[in-house]
N, C-alpha and C positions, 0 to 999 in steps of 0.2 A: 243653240246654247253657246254663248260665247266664252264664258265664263268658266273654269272647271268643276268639274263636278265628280262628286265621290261619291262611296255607300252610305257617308255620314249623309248625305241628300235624298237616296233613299229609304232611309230608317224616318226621316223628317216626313217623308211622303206618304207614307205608312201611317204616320202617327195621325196625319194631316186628315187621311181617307175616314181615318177611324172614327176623327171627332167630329165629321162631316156626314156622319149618319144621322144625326137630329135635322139636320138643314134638308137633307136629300134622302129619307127615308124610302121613296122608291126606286132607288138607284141602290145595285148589288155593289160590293166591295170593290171589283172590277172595276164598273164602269168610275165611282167616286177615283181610284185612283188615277184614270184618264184624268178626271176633272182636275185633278188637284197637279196632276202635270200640266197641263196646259195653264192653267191661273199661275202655278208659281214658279215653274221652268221653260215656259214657253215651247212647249212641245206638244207634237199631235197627242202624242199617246204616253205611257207610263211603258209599253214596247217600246218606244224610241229613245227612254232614258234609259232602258236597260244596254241599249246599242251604247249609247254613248260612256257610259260606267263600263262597258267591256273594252270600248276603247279606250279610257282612262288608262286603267288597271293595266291592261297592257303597257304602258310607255313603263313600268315598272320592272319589266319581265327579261329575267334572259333566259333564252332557251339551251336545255340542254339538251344531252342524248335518249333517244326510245319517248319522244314527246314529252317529256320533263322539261318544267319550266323551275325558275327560282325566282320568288317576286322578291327583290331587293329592298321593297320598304317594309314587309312583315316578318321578311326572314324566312319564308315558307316555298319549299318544294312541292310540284304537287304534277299532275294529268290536268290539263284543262278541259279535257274530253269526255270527264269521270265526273258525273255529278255529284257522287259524296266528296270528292276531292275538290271541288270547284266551290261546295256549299261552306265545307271548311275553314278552306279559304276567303272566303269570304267575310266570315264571323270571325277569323284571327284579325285580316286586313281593316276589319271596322273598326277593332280593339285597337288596333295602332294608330287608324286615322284619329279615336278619339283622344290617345294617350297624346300624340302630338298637335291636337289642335290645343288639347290644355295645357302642355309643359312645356310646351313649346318648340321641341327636341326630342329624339328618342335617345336611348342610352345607347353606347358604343358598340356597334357593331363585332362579329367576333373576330375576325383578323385584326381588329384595333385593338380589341382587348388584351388579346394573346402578346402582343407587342409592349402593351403598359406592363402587361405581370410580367414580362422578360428585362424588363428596363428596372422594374420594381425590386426583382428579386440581385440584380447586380449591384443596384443602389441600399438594399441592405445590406447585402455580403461585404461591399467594400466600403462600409459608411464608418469613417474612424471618428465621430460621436453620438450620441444620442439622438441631435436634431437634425443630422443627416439620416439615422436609420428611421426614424419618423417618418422624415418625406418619400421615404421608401415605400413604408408600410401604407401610407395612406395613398401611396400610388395603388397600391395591390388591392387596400380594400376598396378602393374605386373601382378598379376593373372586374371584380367580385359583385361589387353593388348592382355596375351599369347590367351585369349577366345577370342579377336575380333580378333584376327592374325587368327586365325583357322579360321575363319566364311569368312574370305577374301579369304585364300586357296581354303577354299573349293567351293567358288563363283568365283575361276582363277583371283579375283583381288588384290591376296596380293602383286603384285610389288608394285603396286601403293600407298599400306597402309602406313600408317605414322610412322616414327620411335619413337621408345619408348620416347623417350625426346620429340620428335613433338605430340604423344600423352598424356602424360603429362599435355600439355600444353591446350589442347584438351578437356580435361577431367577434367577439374577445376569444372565446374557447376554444376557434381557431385559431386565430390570429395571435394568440401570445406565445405560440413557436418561436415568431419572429422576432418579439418583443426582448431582444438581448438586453440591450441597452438603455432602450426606451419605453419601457415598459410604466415606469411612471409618469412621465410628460402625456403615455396615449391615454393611462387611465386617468389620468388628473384632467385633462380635455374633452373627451368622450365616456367616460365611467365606464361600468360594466354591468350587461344584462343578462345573467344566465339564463337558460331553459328556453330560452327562443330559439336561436336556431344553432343544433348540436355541433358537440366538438369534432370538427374536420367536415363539415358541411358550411356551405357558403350561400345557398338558395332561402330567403324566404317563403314559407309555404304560409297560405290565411289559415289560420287556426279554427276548425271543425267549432259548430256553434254557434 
């Protein structure tokens, strides 16, 4: 396999064995999965992509203390040794690999974040107009955004999450602590959305139903 290969390949291979039960009706789920490695990743086995997905994942990994890892593209600590820990992992790490093949980017990491809302909150403190505390605020609710985007990712429901202008708008009930000055320019740009997501909370949660 020269090419890289992730979980999003196989979830593909999965799907591939599935629909591969009309063709190959005497072949068990198993074996159809070999098949389907070997036709579309050039592998012996559907065992040997699993080798290779373990060595993927790893080049993502740092290790830490008491066999503790941190995979650096999901955000997730875990035991690589502990199969609910591993499974977990897994099914967050998919969500990410899908969020970023379609957005093409993940959202800011949390030491970057924490860095924008420190830079945010100086820039509205000392913003002597309007259009300055603006650039403030919408630093803040960016780094606000990029943290409820992850927590969607990582829950499989960031399709559904709102975009950055539809949070925005969202996020007024917090957000208009800040709004000294500028408080017109945000709402005349972004309007305002009550009852979404409460005052002094910053997370989107998908709405039950």
């Amino acid at each position: 396999m020269q090419n890289p290969i992730s979980l999003r390949d196989i979830e593909n291979l999965k799907k591939l064995a599935k629909q591969a039960k009309a063709l190959h009706p005497g072949l068990s789920h198993a074996q159809r999965l070999n098949l389907m490695a070997q036709h579309h990743l050039q592998a012996r086995s559907y065992h040997e992509v699993r080798k290779w997905i373990a060595r993927s994942l790893e080049q993502h990994y740092e290790r830490k203390d008491s066999g503790v890892v941190y995979c650096k593209l999901c955000r997730f600590s875990f035991v690589p040794g502990v199969a609910e820990d591993s499974t977990t992992h897994e099914k967050r790490h998919l969500n990410f690999e899908d969020a970023l093949f379609s957005l093409g980017a993940l959202p800011a990491a949390h030491a970057t974040r924490e860095q924008r809302k420190r830079e945010a909150h100086n820039l509205i403190h000392s913003a002597p107009s309007a259009d300055e505390e603006l650039a403030g605020v919408e630093q803040l609710v960016n780094a606000w955004y990029d943290r409820s985007l992850e927590s969607a990712i990582g829950n499989g429901d960031w399709k559904k999450h709102p975009s950055l202008a539809e949070y925005s708008a969202m996020i007024v009930p917090t957000v208009e602590a800040w709004l000294r000055q500028s408080r017109v320019l945000y709402l005349s740009k972004y309007g305002c959305n009550r009852g979404v997501i409460p005052e002094g909370q910053t997370t989107w949660v998908q709405p039950e139903g």
